[in-house]
C-alpha positions in Angstrom: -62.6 42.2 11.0 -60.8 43.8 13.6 -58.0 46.4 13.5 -55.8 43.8 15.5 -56.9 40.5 12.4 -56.6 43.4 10.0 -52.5 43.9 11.1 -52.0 39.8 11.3 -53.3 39.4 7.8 -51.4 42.2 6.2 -48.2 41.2 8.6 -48.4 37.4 6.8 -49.2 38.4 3.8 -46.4 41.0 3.7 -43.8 38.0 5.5 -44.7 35.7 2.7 -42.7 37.0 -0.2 -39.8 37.4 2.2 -39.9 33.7 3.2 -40.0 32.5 -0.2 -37.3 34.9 -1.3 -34.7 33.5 1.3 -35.8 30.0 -0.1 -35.1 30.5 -3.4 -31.4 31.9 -2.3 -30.8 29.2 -0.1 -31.5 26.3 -2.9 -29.7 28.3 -5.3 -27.1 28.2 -2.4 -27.1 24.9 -2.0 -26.8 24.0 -5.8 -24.0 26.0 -6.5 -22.0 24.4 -3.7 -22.8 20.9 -4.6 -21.9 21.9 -8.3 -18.5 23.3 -6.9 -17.6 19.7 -4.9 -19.0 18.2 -7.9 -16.6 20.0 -10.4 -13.7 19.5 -8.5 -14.5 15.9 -7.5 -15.0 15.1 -11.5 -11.8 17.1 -12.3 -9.8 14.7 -9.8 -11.6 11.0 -10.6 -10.8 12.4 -14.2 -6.9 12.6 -13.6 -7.2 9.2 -11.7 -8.8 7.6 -14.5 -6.1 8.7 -17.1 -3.3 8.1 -14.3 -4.4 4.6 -13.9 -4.2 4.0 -18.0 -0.9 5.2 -17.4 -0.3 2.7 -15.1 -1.6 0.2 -17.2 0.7 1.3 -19.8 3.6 0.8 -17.8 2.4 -2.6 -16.7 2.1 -3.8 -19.9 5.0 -2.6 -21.6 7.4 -4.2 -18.7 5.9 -7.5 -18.7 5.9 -7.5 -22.1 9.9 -7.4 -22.3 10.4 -10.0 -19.8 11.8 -11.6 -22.1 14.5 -9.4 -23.0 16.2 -10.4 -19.8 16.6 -14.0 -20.5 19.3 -15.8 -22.8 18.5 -18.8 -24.7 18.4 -21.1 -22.0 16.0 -19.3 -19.9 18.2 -17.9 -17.1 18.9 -14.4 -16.4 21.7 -12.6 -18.3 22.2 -10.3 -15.6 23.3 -11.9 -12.4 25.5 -10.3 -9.9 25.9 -11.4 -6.1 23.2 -11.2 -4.6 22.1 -11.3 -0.8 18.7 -12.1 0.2 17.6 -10.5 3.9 14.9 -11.8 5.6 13.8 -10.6 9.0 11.7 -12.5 11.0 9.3 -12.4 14.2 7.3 -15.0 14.9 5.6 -17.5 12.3 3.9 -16.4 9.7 0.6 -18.2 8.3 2.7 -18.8 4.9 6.7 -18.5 6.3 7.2 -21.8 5.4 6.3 -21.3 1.4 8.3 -18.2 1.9 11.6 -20.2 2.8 10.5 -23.1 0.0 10.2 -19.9 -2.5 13.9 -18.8 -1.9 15.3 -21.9 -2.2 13.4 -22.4 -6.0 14.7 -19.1 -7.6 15.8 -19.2 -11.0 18.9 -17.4 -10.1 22.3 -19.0 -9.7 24.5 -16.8 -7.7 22.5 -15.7 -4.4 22.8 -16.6 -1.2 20.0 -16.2 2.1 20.1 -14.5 5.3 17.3 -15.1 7.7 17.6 -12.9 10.5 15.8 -13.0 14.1 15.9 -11.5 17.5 16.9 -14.0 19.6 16.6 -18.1 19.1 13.9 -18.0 21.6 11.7 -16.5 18.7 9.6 -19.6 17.1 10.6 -18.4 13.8 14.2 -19.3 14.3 13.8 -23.5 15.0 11.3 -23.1 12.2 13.7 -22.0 9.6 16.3 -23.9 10.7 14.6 -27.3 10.0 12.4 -25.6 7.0 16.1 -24.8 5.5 17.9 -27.7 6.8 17.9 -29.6 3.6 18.4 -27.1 0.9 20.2 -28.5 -2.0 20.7 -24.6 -3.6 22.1 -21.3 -2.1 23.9 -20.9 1.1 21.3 -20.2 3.9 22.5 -18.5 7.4 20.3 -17.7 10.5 21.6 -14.1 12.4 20.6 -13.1 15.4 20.6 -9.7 15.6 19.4 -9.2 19.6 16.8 -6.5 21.2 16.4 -3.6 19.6 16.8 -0.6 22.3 16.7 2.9 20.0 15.5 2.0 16.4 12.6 -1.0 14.7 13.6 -4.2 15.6 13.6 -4.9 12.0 15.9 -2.5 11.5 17.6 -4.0 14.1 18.0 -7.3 12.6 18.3 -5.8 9.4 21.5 -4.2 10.6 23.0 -7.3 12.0 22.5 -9.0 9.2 24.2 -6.7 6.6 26.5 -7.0 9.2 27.6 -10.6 8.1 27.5 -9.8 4.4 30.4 -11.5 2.5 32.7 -9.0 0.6 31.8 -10.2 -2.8 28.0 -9.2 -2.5 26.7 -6.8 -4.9 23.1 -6.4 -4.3 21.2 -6.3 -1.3 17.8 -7.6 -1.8 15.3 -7.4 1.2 11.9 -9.4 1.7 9.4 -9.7 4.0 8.4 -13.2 5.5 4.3 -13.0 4.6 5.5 -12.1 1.3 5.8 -15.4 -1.4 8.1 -14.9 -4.1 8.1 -16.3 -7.7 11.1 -18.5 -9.1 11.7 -15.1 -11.6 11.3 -12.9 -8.6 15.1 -12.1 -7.8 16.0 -12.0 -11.7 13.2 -9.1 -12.4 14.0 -7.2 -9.4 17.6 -6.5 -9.7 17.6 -6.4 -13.5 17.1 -2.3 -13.4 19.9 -1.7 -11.2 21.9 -2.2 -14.7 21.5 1.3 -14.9 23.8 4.0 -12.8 20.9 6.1 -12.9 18.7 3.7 -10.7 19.2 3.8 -7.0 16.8 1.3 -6.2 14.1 -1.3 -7.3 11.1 -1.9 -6.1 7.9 -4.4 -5.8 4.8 -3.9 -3.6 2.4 -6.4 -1.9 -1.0 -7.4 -3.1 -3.2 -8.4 -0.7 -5.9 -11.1 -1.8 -9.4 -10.8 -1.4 -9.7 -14.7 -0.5 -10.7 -15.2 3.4 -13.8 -12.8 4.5 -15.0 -9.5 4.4 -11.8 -8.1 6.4 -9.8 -9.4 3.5 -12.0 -7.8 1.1 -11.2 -4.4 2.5 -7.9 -4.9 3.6 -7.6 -5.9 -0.7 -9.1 -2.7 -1.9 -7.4 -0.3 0.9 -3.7 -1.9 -0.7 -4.5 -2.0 -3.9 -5.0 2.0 -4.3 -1.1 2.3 -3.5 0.0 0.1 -6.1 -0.9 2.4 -9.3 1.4 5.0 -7.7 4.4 2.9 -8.4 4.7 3.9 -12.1 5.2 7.5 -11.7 8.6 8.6 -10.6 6.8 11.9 -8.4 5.2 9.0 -6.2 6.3 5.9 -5.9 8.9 4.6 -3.2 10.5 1.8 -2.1 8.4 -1.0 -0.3 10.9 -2.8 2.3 9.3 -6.2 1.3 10.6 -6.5 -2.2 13.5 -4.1 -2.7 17.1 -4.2 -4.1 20.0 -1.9 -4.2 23.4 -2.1 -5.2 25.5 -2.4 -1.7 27.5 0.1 -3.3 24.8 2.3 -3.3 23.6 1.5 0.3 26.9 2.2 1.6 27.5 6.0 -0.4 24.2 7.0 0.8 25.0 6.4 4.4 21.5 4.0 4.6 22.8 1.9 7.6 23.7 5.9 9.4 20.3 6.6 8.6 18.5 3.5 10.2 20.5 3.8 13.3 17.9 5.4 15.2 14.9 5.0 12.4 11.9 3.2 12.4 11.0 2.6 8.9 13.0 0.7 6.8 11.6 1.9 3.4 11.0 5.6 3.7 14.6 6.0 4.9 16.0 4.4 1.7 13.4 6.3 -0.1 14.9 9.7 1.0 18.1 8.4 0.4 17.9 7.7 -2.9 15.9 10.6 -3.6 18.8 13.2 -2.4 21.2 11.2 -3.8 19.1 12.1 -7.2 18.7 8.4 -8.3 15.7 6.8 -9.5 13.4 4.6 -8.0 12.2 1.9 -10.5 8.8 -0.5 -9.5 9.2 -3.9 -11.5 5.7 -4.7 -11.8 6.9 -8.7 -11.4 8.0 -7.8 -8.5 4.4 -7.6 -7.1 4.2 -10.5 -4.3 0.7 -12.0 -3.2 -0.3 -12.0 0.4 -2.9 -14.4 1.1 -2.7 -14.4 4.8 -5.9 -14.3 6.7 -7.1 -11.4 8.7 -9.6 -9.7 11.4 -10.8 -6.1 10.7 -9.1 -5.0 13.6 -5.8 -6.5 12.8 -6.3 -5.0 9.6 -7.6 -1.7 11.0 -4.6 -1.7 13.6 -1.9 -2.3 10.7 -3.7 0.3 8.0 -3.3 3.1 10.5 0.3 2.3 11.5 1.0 2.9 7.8 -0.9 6.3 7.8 0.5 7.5 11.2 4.7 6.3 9.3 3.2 8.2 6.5 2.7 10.9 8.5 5.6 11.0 10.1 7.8 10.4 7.5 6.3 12.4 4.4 4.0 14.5 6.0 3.4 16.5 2.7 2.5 13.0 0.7 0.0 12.0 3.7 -1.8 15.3 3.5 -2.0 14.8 -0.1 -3.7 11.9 0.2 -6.2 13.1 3.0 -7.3 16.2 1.2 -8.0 13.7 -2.3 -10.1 11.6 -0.4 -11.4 14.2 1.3 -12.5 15.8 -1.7 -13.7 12.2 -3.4 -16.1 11.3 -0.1 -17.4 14.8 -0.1 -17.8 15.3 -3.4 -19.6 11.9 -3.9 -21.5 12.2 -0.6 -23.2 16.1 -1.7 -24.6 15.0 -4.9 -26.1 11.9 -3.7 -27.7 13.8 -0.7 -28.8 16.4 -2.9 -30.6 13.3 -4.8 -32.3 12.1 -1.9 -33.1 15.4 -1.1 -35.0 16.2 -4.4 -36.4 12.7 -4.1 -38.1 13.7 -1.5 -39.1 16.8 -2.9 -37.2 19.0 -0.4 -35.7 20.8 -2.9 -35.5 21.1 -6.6 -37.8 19.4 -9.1 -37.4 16.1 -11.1 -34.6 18.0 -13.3 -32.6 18.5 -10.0 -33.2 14.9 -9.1 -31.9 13.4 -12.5 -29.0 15.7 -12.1 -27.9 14.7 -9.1 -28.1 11.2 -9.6 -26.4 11.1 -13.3 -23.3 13.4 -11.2 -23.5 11.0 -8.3 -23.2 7.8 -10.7 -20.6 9.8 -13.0 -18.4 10.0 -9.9 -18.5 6.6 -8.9 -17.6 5.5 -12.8 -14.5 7.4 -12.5 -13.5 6.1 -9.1 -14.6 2.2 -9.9 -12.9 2.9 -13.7 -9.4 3.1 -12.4 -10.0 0.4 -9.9 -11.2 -1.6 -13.1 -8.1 -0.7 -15.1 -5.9 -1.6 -12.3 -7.4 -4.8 -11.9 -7.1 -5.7 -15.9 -3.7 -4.4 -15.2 -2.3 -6.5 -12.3 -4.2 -9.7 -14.3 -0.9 -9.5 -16.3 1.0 -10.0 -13.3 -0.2 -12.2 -11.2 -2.3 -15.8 -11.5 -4.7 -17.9 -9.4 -5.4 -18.4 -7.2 -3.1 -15.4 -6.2 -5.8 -13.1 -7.7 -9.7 -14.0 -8.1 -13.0 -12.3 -9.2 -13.1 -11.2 -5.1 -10.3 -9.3 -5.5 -11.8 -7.2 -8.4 -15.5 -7.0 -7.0 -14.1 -5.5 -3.8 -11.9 -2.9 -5.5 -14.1 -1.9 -8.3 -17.7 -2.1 -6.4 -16.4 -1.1 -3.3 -15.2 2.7 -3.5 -17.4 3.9 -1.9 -17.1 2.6 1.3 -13.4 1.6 0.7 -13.2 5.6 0.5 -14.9 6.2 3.5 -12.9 3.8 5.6 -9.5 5.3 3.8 -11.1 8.5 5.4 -11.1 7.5 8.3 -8.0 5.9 8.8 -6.0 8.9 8.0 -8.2 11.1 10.8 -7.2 8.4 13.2 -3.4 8.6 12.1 -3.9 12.3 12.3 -2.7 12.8 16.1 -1.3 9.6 17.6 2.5 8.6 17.4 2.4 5.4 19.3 1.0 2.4 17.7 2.1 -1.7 18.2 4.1 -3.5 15.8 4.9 -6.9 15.8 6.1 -7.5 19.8 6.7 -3.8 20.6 5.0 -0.6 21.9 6.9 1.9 19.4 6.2 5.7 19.8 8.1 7.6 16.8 9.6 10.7 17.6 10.1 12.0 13.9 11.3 10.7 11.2 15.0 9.7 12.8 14.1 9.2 16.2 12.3 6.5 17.6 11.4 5.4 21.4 10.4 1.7 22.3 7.8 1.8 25.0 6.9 -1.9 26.0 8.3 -5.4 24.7 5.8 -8.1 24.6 6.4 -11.2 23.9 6.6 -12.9 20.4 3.8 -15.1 19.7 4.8 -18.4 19.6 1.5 -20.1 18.2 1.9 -22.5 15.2 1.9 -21.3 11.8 -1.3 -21.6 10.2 -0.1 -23.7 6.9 -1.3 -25.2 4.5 0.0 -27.3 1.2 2.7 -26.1 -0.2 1.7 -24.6 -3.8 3.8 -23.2 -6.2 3.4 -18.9 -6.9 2.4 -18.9 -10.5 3.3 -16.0 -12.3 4.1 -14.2 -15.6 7.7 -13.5 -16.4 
């Protein structure tokens, strides 16, 4: 051999504990970092999973004393004025069952104010004939005109508190894709009883019903709803809310909508510095079944993270750095499996590992979704609520997850966004800028047979 071979062999030879050294340090690397997301991945599906028996919990025991608000005959023993708002822009899919819904509440002393933008908007000839006939509460139409510094919901909003008569003592607000229950109105005032409570609150529930974009649009919503029970994070949903007018008027709400965009987190803040509570009445929870496009649905989920942002930045980076931690966590040990199936790394032990972790997490993420589901069946009925609405939420959270990621990055920069018939660009929280008016769509509503909203008391 020659002296030059002689210094190649010893040179390898000499290399070759070196290389397998810096392998061993990197895979013991690697392990210990995918054991660290693991850990604190576990840690956080483990304080979801007992937060959403919580939520059960508090599901259960307030539809379990639905009866306690009714006398003898059935009717609510608790009935103070009440004033029903309704904004509107253009017709909804399911307006019409929306307008039939007020008129049925089992409720005697309310009255319902449907407020537009101007009578050129579709919605307004709609309502007028849909309401034209009502046997039951007074029904007025207000037009509340173009909004120039603040939501045009606010807007009409505003005008319409504007008209309120002087014996109204709740203000109750709903949305028009939202379909209230005949016990709607009774549930959601009956906490404002106490002094203590500021304001009560429902949510939506999107259903699964319609395609794959519903699907998703299902899950994304439903994570939100098992918030609602715990006083550190729930808030007031504009589309099924009441408040005591006395209470809107000593916490200066209409001052603070004046140049606001968002309805809700403004009387969330409110009522929070005021110290009062915010109550959700789980029967309060109104079905959506309107149909949808991923884009629509894409377009509307990150107007809600880039308000979130806006609004209660500190709540929004909450929630990015927990699903942050959830995709990452999840995503590590499952490529970590694939990895020692492979035989990149590790041994059989490492792949067993990895895929018991990997399936752990998703049992804690698809448990809650399961126990919110089971919880939620004691709310709402068919064909409001179907075996799609479960699949997606419990089978889906992984990619559910992934697409919640992803809407939060995109609400991470962008201020500007289209709602409704306006360009909006929020300013901060108090501030708003309209940028373009469009023109309100003025196709017909999508209906279909009317169809009573069944529903637990």
């Amino acid at each position: 051999m020659t002296r030059t071979g002689r210094r190649e062999l010893e040179s390898s030879q000499s290399s070759g504990p070196v290389r397998a050294t810096w392998s061993i340090a990197l895979e013991i690397g690697i392990l210990v970092t995918v054991s660290v997301l693991w850990s604190l991945t576990t840690l956080q599906g483990g304080w979801a999973l007992l937060d959403g028996i919580r939520f059960y919990r508090y599901v259960k025991r307030s539809v379990g004393a639905s009866a306690d608000a009714l006398d003898s005959n059935g009717e609510f023993e608790y009935q103070p004025r009440v004033a029903v708002i309704l904004p509107c822009c253009g017709v909804d899919q399911r307006l019409e069952h929306t307008v039939e819904s007020l008129r049925r509440q089992n409720y005697r002393n309310y009255e319902v104010f449907f407020t537009f933008e101007s009578t050129d908007d579709p919605a307004y000839d709609e309502v007028g004939r849909w309401a034209r006939d009502w046997t039951g509460p007074p029904q007025h139409r207000v037009i509340a005109g173009m909004a120039e510094r603040r939501s045009q919901k606010i807007h009409n909003l505003l005008a319409a508190i504007s008209k309120l008569p002087d014996d109204c003592d709740v203000i109750a607000f709903l949305d028009s894709d939202a379909i209230p229950h005949p016990d709607w109105m009774g549930h959601l005032v009956k906490p404002l009883q106490d002094e203590g409570v500021g304001a009560a609150t429902g949510f939506r529930w999107y259903t699964a019903s319609g395609g794959v974009a519903a699907g998703i649009r299902s899950a994304w919503n439903a994570a939100s709803v098992s918030l609602l029970h715990n006083d550190k994070t729930n808030f007031c949903w504009g589309g099924s809310t009441a408040i005591r007018r006395s209470v809107f008027e000593r916490l200066n709400i209409a001052q603070r909508w004046d140049n606001a965009l968002s309805d809700d987190y403004q009387v969330t803040r409110a009522v929070r510095d005021a110290g009062l509570a915010i109550q959700f009445v789980p029967q309060a929870l109104l079905p959506t079944n309107e149909r949808t496009t991923f884009g629509n649905f894409w377009n509307f989920a990150r107007r809600q993270f880039v308000i979130t942002r806006i609004c209660a930045p500190k709540f929004w980076l909450a929630g990015f750095v927990l699903c942050f931690n959830l995709i990452v966590g999840a995503t590590s040990v499952f490529v970590l499996f694939v990895a020692a199936l492979f035989e990149f790394i590790g041994n059989r032990t490492i792949l067993w590992l990895a895929l018991s972790g990997w399936l752990f997490i998703l049992f804690l993420a698809g448990g809650k979704a399961l126990i919110r589901q089971l919880a939620v069946r004691r709310i709402l009925r068919p064909p409001n609520l179907s075996w799609r609405d479960l699949a997606w939420d419990v089978l889906g959270v992984g990619p559910i997850g992934t697409i919640h990621l992803a809407l939060l990055l995109a609400s991470a920069r962008s201020r500007r966004f289209v709602w409704r018939n306006k360009v909006y660009e929020m300013i901060s929280a108090d501030s708003t800028r309209i940028l373009e008016q469009r023109q309100v769509d003025d196709a017909p509503a999508l209906r279909s047979s009317p169809e009573p909203t069944r529903q637990t008391r």
